[in-house]
C-alpha positions as CSV (number, residue, x, y, z in Angstrom):
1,X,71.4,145.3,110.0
2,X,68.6,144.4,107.6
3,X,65.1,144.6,108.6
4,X,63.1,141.5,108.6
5,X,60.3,143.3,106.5
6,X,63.0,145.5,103.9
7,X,63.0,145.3,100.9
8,X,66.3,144.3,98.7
9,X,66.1,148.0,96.7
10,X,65.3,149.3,100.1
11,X,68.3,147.5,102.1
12,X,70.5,148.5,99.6
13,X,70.1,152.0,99.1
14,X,72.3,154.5,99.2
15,X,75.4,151.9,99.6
16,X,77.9,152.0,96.6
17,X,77.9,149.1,94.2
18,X,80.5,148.5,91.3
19,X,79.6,145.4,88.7
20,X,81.2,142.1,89.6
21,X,81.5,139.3,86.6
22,X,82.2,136.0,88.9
23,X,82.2,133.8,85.7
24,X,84.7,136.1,84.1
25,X,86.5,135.7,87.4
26,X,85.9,131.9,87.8
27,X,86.7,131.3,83.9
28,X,90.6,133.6,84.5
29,X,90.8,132.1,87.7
30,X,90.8,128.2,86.0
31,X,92.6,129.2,83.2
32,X,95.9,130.5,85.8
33,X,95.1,127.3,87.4
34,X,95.4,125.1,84.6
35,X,98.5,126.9,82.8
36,X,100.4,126.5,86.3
37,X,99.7,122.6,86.6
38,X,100.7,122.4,83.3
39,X,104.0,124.0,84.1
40,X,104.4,122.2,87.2
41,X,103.9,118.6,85.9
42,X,106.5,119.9,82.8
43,X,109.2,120.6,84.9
44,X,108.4,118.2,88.2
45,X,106.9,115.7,86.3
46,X,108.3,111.6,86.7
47,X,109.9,110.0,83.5
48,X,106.7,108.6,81.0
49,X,108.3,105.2,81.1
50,X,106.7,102.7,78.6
51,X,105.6,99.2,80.7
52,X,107.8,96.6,80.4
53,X,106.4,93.7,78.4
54,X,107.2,89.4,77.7
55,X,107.8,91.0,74.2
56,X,110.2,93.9,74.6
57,X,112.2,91.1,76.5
58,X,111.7,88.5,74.1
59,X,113.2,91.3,71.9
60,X,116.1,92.6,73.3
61,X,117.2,89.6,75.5
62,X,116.2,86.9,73.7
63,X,118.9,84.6,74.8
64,X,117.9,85.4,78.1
65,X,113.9,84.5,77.7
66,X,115.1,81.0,76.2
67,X,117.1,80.7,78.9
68,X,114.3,81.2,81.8
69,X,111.6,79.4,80.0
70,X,114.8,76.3,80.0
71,X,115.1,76.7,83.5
72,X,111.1,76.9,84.1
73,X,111.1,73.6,82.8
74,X,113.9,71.7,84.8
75,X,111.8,73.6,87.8
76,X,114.8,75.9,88.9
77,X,114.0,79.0,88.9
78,X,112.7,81.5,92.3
79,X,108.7,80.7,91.5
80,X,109.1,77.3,90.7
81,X,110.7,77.0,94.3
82,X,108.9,80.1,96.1
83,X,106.2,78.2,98.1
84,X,102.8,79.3,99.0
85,X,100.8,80.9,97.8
86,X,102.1,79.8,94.3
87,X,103.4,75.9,95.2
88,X,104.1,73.9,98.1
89,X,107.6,73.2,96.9
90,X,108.6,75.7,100.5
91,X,106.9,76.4,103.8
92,X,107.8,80.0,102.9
93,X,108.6,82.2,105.0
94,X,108.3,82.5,109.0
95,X,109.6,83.5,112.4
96,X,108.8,80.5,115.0
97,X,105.0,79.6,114.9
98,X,104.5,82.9,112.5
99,X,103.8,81.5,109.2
100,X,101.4,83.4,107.0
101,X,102.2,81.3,104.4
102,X,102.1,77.9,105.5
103,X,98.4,79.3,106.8
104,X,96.9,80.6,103.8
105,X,98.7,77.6,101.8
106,X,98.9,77.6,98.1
107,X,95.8,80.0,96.7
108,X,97.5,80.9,93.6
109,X,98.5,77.4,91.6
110,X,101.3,77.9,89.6
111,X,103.4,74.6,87.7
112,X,105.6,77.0,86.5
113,X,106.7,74.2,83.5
114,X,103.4,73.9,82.6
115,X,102.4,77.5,83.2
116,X,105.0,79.5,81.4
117,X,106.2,76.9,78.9
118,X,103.7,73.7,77.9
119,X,100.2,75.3,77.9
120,X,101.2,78.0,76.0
121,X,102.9,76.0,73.5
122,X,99.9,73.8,73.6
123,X,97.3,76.8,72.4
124,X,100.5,77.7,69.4
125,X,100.5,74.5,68.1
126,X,97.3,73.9,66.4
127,X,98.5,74.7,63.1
128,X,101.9,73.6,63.4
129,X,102.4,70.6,63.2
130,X,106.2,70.6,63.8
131,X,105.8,72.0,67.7
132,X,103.5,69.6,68.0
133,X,105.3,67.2,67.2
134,X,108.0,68.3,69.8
135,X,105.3,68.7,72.3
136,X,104.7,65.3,72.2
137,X,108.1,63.8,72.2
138,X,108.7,65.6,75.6
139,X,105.7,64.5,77.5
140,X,106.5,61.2,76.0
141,X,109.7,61.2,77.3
142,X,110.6,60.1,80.8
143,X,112.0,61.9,83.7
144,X,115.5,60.8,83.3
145,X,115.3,62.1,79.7
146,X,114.1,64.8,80.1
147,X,116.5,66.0,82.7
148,X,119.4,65.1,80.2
149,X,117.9,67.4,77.3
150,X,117.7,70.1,79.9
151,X,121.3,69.7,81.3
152,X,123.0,70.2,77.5
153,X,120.6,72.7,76.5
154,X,121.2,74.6,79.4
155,X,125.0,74.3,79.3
156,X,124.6,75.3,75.5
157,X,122.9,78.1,76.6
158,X,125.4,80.6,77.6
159,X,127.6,80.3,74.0
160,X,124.2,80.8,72.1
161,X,124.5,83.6,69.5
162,X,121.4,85.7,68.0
163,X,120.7,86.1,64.2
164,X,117.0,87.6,63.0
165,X,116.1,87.2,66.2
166,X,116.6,83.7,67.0
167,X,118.7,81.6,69.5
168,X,121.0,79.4,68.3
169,X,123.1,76.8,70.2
170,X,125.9,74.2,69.1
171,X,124.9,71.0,67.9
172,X,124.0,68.7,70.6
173,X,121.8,66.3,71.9
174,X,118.5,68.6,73.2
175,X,115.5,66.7,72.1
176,X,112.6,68.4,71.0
177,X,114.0,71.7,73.5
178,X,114.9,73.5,70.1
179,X,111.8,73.9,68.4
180,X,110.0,74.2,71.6
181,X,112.0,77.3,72.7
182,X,112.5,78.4,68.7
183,X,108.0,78.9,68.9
184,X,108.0,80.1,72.2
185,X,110.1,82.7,71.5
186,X,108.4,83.4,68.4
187,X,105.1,83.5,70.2
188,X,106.9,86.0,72.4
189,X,108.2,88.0,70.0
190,X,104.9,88.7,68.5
191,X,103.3,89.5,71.8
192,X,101.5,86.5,72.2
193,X,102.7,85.7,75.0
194,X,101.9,88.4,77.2
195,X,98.4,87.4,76.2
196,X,98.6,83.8,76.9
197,X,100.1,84.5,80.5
198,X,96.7,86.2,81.3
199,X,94.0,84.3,80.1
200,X,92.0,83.2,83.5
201,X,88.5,82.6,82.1
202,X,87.3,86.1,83.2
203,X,86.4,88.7,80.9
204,X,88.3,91.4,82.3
205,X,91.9,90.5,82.2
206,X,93.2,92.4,84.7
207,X,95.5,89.9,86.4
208,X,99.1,89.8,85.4
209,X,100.6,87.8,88.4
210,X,101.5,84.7,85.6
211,X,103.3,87.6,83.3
212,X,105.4,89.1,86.3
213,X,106.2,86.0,88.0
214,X,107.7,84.9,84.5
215,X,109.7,87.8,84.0
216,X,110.9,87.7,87.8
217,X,112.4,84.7,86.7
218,X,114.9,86.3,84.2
219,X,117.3,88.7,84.5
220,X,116.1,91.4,82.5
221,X,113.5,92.6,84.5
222,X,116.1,92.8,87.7
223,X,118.6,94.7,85.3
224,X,115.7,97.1,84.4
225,X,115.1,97.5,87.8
226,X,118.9,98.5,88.4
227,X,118.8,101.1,85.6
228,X,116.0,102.9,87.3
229,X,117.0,102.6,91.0
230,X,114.3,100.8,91.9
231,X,116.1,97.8,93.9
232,X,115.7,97.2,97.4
233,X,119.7,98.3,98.0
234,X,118.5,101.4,96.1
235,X,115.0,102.0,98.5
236,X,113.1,101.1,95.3
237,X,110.1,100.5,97.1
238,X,109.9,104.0,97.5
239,X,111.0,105.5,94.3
240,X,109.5,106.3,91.1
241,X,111.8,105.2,88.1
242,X,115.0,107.2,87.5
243,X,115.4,107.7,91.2
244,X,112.4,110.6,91.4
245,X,110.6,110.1,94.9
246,X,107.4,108.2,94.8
247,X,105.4,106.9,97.8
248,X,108.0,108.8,100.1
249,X,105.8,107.8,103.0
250,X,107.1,104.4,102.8
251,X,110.5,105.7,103.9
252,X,110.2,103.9,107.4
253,X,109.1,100.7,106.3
254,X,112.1,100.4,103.2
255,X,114.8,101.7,105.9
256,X,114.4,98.4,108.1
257,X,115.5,97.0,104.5
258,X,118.8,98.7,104.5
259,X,120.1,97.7,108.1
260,X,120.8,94.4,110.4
261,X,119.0,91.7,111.2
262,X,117.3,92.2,108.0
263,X,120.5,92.1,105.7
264,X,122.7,89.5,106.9
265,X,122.4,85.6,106.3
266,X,122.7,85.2,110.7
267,X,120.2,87.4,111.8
268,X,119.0,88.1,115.9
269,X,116.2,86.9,117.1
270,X,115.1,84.2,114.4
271,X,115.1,87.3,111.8
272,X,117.5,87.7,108.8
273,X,117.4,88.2,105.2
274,X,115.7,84.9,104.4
275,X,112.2,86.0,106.0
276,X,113.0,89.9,106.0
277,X,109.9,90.6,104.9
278,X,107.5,88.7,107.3
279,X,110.0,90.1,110.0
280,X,109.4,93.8,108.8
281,X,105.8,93.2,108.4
282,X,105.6,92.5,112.2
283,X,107.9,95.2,113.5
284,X,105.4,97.7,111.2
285,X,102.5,96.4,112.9
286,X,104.2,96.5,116.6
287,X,105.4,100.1,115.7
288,X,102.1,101.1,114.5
289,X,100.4,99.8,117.6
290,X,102.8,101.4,119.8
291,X,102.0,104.4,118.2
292,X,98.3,104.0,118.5
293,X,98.6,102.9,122.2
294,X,100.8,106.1,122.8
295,X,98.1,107.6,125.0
296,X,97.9,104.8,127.4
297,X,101.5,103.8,127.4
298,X,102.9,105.4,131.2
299,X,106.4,106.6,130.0
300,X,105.5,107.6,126.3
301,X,102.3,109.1,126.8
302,X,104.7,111.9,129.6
303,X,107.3,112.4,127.1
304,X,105.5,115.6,125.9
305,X,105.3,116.8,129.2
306,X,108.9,116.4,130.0
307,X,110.0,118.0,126.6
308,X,107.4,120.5,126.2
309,X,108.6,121.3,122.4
310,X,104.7,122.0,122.1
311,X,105.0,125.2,123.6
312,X,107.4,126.2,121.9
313,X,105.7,125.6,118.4
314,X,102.5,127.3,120.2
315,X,104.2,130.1,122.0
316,X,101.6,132.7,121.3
317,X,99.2,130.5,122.5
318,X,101.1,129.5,126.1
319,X,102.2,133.3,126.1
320,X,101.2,134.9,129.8
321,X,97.8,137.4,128.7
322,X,97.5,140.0,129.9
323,X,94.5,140.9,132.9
324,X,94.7,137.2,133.3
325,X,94.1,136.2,137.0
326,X,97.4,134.2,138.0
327,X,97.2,131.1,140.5
């Protein structure tokens, strides 16, 4: 033991030293480190999937964009008809007097004609005079009128056929529908739109509720979704694209997913499939509390007692020592 008055030369004298380089050792000790995460995140790595965007779908679906943007209008379509916080079109969903929705009301305004369609249009048609034209013969128009434009489009829609990128339906009676939906595919096209859908009046646009709500709407995103096994049938919630596991500690709240009441249209209990996930929500939050309150709960807090698999995993710990004074 060193001396409180030694010197270093002193307290070290006569013991063998051999030269030690810890920065050559630090330097080879990153450089294994970094050559082994490379070679881990090569061969374990997730698919690099580029983000979906309003453009690539305007791209390779355009019938399909046309066709939600149609529907956005004659307000059919899931957000038009979702309820708070986006509209009060539905009381949304709930389980007796449990309705987060209905509390918290509408905190997100979306007109999803107005959103997705009109305004946008509205900023495209300063210098073109033709959509503006069109513009104005539909907000000119009455309800009644309106609502007849929508129903042939809409029935036109499914025999549309695609050349340079454009829709094209058989001669009817639309109204100003055609050019509308002819720009706002354009604008789409371009990627315009993506940009529209997230203009808030803040500086950092960081928002893109409007841009997935929209594309909710269609089917291509869903079909995107299917391709990568990200569905809730497929426990997407807990998958990274192409079926590679993701947030894998979410497997016990996707499972309740997957089984009864939570699938079927009957349900038990005021539960079912049309308010699965307020239902889910509160059997997480009663199983989490349960297992918080484990402690103080008579029959669960014994169960270690009874099954003593503890010991078992501890053995050398529990293991009878030896000199020791038994009772």
């Amino acid at each position: 033991m060193r001396s409180m008055g030694a010197t270093q030369e002193e307290y070290y004298r006569g013991v063998r030293m051999v030269p030690y380089d810890l920065v050559k050792e630090l330097a080879l000790a990153i450089a294994g480190i970094g050559v082994l995460a490379v070679l881990v995140a090569a061969i374990l790595s997730s698919p690099d999937v580029a983000p979906v965007t309003i453009a690539a779908w305007a791209q390779q679906d355009p019938v399909d964009l046309v066709t939600t943007a149609t529907n956005e209008l004659a307000g059919s379509t899931t957000s038009a008809g979702y309820g708070p916080p986006y509209n009060s079109v539905g009381a949304g969903q709930s389980w007796g007097p449990i309705a987060p929705q209905k509390w918290f009301g509408v905190r997100i305004p979306v007109d999803s004609a107005n959103t997705f369609v009109i305004q946008p249009l509205q900023r495209a048609s300063f210098s073109n005079t033709d959509l503006g034209t069109a513009l104005s013969a539909w907000q000119k128009a009455t309800p009644d009128q309106q609502t007849k434009w929508l129903d042939a489009y809409s029935k036109a829609l499914p025999n549309a056929t695609v050349k340079d990128g454009t829709v094209a339906v058989a001669a009817g009676d639309y109204g100003p529908l055609p050019v509308m939906m002819s720009n706002l595919l354009g604008v789409a096209q371009a990627g315009g739109l993506d940009g529209l859908l997230v203009i808030n009046g803040r500086f950092y646009q960081t928002d893109y509720t409007l841009p997935l709500l929209f594309m909710g709407d269609g089917t291509y995103l869903s079909g995107l979704a299917a391709q990568a096994h990200l569905t809730g049938s497929q426990w997407g919630m807990m998958n990274e694209t192409g079926s590679y596991p993701g947030q894998t500690w979410l497997w016990l709240y996707t499972m309740w997913y997957q089984v009864p009441p939570f699938t079927s249209t009957t349900g038990f209990l005021g539960f079912n499939s049309s308010n699965a996930d307020l239902g889910i929500i509160i059997l997480m939050t009663v199983l989490t509390a349960a297992l918080a309150l484990v402690p103080f709960i008579p029959i669960l807090r014994d169960i270690p007692r009874w099954v003593p698999i503890h010991r078992l995993i501890w053995r050398q710990y529990y293991a009878p020592r030896k000199g020791a004074i038994r009772s």
